[in-house]
C-alpha positions in Angstrom: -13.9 -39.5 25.5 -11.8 -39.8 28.6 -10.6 -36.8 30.4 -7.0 -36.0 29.8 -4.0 -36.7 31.8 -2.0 -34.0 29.8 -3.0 -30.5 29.0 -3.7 -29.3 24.9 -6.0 -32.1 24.6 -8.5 -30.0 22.0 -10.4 -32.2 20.7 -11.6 -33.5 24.2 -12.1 -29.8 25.1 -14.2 -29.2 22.4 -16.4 -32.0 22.7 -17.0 -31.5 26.7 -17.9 -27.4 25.0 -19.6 -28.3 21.9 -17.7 -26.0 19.8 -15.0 -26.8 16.9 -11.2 -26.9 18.4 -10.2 -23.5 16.8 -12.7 -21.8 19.0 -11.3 -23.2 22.4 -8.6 -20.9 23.9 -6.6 -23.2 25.1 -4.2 -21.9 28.8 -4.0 -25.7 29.6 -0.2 -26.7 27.4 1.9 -23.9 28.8 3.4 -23.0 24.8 4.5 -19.6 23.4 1.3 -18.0 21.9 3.9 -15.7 19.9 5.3 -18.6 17.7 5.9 -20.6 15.7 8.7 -18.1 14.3 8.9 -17.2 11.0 12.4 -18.9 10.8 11.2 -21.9 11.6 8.2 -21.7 9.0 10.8 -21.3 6.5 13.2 -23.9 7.6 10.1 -26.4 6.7 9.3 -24.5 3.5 13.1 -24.5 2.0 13.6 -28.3 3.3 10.1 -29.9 2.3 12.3 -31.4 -0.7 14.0 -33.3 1.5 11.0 -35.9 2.7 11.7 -38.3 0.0 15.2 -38.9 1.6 15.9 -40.2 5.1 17.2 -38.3 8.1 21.2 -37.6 8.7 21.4 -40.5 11.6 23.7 -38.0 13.4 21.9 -34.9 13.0 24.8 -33.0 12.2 23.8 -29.7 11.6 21.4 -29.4 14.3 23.6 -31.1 16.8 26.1 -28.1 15.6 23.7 -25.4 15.4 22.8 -26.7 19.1 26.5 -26.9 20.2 27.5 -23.4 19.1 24.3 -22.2 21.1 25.7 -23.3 24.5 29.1 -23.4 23.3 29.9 -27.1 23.2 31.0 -29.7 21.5 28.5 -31.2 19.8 29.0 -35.1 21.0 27.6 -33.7 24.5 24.3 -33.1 22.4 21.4 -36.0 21.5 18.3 -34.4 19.8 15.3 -36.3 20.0 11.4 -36.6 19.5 10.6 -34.2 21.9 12.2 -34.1 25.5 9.7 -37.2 26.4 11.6 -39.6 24.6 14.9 -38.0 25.8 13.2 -38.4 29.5 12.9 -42.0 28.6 16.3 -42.5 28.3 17.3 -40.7 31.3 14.8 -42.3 33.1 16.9 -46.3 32.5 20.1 -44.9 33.5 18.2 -43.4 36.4 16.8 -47.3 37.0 20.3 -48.8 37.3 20.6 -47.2 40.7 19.7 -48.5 44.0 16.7 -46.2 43.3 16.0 -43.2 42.6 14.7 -39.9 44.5 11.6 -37.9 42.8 10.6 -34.2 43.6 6.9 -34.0 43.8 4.8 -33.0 43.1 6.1 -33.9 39.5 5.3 -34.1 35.5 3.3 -37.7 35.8 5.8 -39.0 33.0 8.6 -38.9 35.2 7.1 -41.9 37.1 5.8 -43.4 34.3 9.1 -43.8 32.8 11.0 -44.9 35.9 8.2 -47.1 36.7 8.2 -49.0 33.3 12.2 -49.6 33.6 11.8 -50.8 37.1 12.8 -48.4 39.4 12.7 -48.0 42.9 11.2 -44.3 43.3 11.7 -42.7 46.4 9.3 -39.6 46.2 10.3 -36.1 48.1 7.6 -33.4 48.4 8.3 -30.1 47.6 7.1 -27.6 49.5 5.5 -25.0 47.1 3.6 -22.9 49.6 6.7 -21.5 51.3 8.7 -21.1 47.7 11.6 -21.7 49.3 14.5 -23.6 49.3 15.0 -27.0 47.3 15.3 -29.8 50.3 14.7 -33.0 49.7 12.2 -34.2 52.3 11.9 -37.8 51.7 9.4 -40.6 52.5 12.1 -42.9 53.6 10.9 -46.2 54.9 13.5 -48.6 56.6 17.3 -46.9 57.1 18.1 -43.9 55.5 19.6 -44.8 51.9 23.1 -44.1 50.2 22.4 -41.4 48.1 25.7 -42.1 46.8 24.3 -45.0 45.1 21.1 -43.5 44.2 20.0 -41.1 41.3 17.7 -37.7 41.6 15.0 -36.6 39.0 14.0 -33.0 39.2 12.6 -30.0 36.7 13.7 -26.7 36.7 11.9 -24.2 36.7 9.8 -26.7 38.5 6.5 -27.5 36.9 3.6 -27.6 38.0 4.4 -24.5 40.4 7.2 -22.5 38.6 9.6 -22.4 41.2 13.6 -21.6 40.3 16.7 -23.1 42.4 19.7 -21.4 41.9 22.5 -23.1 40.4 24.2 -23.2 44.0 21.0 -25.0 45.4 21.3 -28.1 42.4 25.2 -28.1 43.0 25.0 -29.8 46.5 23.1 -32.7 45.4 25.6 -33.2 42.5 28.1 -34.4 44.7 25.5 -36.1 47.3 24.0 -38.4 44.0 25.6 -41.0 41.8 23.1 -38.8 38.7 21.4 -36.5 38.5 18.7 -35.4 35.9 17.3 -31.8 35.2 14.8 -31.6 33.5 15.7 -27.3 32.1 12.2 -27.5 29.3 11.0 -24.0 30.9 14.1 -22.3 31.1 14.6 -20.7 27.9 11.3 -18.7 29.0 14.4 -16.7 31.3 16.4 -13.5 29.7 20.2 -15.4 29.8 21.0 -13.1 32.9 18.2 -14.9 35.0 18.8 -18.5 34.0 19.9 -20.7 36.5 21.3 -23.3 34.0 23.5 -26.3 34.7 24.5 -26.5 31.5 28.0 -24.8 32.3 28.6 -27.5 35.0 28.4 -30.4 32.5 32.1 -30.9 32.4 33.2 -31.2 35.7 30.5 -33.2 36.6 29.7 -36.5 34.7 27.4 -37.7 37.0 24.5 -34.5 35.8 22.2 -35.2 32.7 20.3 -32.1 31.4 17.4 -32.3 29.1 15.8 -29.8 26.8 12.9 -28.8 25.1 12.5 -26.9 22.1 8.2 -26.9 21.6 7.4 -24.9 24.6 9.5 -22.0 23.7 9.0 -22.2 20.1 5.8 -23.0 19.8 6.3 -26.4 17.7 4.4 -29.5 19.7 3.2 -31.0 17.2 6.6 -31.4 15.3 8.5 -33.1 18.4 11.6 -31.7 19.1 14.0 -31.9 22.2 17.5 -32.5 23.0 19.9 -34.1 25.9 22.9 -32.6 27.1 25.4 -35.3 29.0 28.7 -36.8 28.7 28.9 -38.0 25.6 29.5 -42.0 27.1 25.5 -41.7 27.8 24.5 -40.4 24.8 26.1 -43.3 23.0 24.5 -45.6 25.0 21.1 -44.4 24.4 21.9 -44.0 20.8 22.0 -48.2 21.1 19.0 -48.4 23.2 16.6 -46.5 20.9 15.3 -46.9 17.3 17.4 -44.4 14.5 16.2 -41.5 12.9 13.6 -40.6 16.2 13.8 -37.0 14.6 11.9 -35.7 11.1 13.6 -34.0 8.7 11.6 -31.5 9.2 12.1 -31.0 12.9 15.8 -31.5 12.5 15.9 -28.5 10.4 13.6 -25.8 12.1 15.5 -26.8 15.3 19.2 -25.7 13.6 16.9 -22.5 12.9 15.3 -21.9 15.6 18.3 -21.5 18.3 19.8 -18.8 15.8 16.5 -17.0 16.1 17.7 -14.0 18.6 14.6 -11.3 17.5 12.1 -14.4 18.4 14.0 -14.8 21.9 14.4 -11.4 22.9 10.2 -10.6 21.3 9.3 -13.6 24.0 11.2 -12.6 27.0 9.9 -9.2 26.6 6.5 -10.1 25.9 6.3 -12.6 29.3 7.6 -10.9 31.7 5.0 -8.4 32.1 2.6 -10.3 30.4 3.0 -13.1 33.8 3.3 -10.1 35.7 -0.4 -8.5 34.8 -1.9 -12.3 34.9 -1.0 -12.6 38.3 -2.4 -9.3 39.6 -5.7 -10.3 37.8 -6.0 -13.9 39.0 -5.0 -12.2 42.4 -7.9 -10.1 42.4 -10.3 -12.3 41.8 -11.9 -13.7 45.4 -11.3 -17.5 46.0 -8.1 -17.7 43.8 -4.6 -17.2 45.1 -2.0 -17.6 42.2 1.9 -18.5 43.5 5.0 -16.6 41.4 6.6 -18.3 38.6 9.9 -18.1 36.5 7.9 -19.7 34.2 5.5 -19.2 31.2 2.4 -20.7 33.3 0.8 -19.9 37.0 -0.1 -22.4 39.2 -3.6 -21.3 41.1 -5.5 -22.3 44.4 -8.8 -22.3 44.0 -12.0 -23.2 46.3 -14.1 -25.2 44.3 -12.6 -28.3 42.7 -11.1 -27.7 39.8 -12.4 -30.1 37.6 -15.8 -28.6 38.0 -14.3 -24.9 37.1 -12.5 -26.6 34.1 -15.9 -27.9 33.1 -18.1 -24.7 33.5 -15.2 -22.7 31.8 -15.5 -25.1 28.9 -18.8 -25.4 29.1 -19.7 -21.7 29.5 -17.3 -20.0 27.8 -14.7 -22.5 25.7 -11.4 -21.9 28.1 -9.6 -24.8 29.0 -7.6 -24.9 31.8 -5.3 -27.1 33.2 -6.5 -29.2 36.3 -4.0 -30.8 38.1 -5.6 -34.0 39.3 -2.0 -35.8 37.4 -0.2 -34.0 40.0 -1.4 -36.1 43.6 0.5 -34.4 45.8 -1.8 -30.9 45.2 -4.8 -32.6 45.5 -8.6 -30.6 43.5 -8.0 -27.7 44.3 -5.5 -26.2 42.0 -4.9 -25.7 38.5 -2.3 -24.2 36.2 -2.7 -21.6 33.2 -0.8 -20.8 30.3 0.2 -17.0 30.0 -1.2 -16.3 26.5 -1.3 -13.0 24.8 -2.9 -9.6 26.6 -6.2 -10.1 24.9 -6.2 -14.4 25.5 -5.5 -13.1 29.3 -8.3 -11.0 30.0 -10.8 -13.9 28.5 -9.5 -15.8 31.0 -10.1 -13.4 34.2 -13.2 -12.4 32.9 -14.5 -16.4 32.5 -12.9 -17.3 35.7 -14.4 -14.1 37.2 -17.7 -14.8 36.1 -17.8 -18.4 36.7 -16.7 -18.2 40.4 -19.2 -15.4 40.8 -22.0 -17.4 39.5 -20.5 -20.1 41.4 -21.2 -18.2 44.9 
C-alpha cells in the first residue's frame, strides 16, 4: 500500500502499525474530535426515509438554512460534495485567465485542479517563518504579468501553517486580480469576533469566490459536504458544468442542521482555543521541535529528523499518525502538521513524540 498524499488515510496507518484502524489515533486530517453533533446524528436518523427518493436538485433548504447563516440570499450559495469538488469548479474559472497566481506552499489539490483544466500557475511562496504579512512573491519568468488579467488562489487560515490575513490584507488583491478564490475551510474553527471572513465583501466585489467546508468543523468527512459562496452568474455556470444531485440526501439535511447548531459552535471554540494553546507549549518543550502559531485547529512543526521516519516510528511504536508534509514541496522533510485532538489524545502525542525523538538521539 502506497504512502498517502492526504492525511486520515487509516487503513494505510494501520497496516504500516500492525494494529486495527480504531486503535490508531489519528492527528494527521485536522477534524473536530468533539463531533459529529448530536443534531446532525439526528438529521440522518429522522431523514433515512428519504433514500428511496432523489435529492431536491436545488437544495432548497440547505441552500436557506445556509443563507440565513451568513445572511444572504441563497442564489449566492452552491453546496456541493465536499469543498473539493466546489474547488474544482473554482479552479476552471480560475483557468480562463491569462494564468493564475498560487500561494505556496499550498493544499496539493489546488494544483491538481488548475493543472487538469490547463492553467498557467504562477506559484508565490509564502513566507511562514516570519508569519507576517501576505505578499505575493512571485517566480515571474519573462515581464512582469497583468494581474488584471490574471486570477489568485489562496486559503485562509492558510494550511499547512495556520496563518490568518486580515480582511484588509485580501482586500488589495481584490482590486489588483480579475478573481480571486479563498479558500475560508478552517475558518469556522474562529469565535465570529476573530474571523477574518470575506464573506461580507461578496457584493461589492464580483470578481471574489469563497469556498466552504462543512467536514472539518463538524466532524462529517466521510459524508462530503461543502459549499460556494459567489455571484450567483458563477454558480449557474458551474451548475451546467457538473453532474446533478453531487449532494446525498443525507448530507443535504445534516448540513441545514448543522449551521443552526450554536451549543456545538460555541462547545468547539471553547474547547480549541486552549486546547491549541497547551499543544503548543508541549510540542515547544520538547528538544528538536519548534511548532509555529495557528488560527487553526492543527500546528505545523519543524522537526530534525525527517519526518517520514518520525511518522513511521510513531506508527510503528506507538500507533500515532501524523501528518508529514512531503505534498507540500515548498517545506521540504522536515516538517509535519498535527491535529489538535482532545486533552487526553494530546498528551499521547507529546509523550510518543517525546519518547521517540529521545530514543532517536
Amino acid at each position: 500500500m502506497n504512502r498517502p498524499v492526504h492525511g486520515g488515510n487509516l487503513a494505510w496507518a494501520a497496516t504500516v502499525a500492525g494494529c486495527s484502524p480504531s486503535s490508531i489515533a489519528d492527528f494527521s486530517a485536522s477534524i473536530n474530535p468533539l463531533g459529529p453533533p448530536e443534531s446532525a446524528r439526528k438529521a440522518i436518523q429522522n431523514n433515512l426515509k428519504l433514500l428511496s427518493a432523489y435529492p431536491d436538485p436545488d437544495y432548497s433548504e440547505l441552500r436557506s438554512a445556509l443563507a440565513e447563516f451568513h445572511q444572504l440570499a441563497p442564489e449566492w450559495i452552491l453546496p456541493g460534495n465536499g469543498a473539493a469538488e466546489l474547488l474544482t469548479w473554482a479552479c476552471r474559472e480560475l483557468s480562463q485567465r491569462e494564468r493564475t497566481f498560487l500561494l505556496v506552499p499550498a493544499f496539493g489539490d489546488y494544483e491538481r485542479a488548475l493543472l487538469a483544466f490547463g492553467a498557467k500557475v504562477e506559484k508565490c511562496l509564502l513566507d511562514w517563518r516570519r508569519n507576517g504579512r501576505l505578499v505575493l512573491s512571485c517566480q515571474n519568468v519573462g515581464e512582469k504579468p497583468n494581474r488584471k488579467v490574471a486570477g489568485l488562489l489562496l486559503n485562509n487560515p492558510h494550511n499547512p501553517t495556520g496563518q490568518i490575513w486580515t480582511v484588509e490584507a485580501i482586500l488589495a488583491y481584490l482590486e489588483e486580480f480579475d478573481l480571486v478564490v479563498i479558500d475560508e475551510a478552517f475558518m469556522d474553527f474562529l469565535p465570529p469576533d476573530r474571523q477574518q471572513s470575506l464573506i461580507p465583501w461578496l457584493k461589492k466585489y464580483r470578481n471574489l469566490i469563497i469556498v466552504r467546508s462543512l467536514t472539518k468543523f463538524y466532524s462529517l468527512p466521510g459524508l462530503r459536504l461543502g459549499y460556494a459562496i459567489a455571484h450567483p452568474d458563477f454558480l449557474q455556470r458551474w451548475q451546467q458544468w457538473r453532474d446533478p444531485w453531487t449532494v446525498n440526501v443525507l448530507a443535504a439535511a445534516v448540513g441545514a442542521a448543522v449551521v443552526k447548531d450554536t451549543e456545538f459552535q460555541r462547545q468547539t471554540w471553547d474547547w480549541l482555543i486552549p486546547a491549541r494553546a497547551k499543544l503548543f507549549q508541549g510540542l515547544a518543550a520538547i528538544e528538536g521541535l519548534q511548532p509555529f502559531p495557528s488560527a487553526a485547529n492543527f500546528l505545523l512543526v519543524e522537526t530534525q529528523q525527517p519526518s517520514s521516519q518520525l511518522q513511521l516510528k510513531l506508527l510503528e511504536n506507538c500507533q500515532i499518525l501524523i501528518r508529514d508534509c512531503l505534498s507540500f514541496p515548498e517545506l521540504g522533510s522536515r516538517y509535519f502538521r498535527v491535529a489538535v485532538r482532545d486533552e487526553a489524545e494530546n498528551q499521547r502525542l507529546l509523550t510518543g513524540l517525546a519518547t521517540t525523538l529521545n530514543y532517536g538521539s
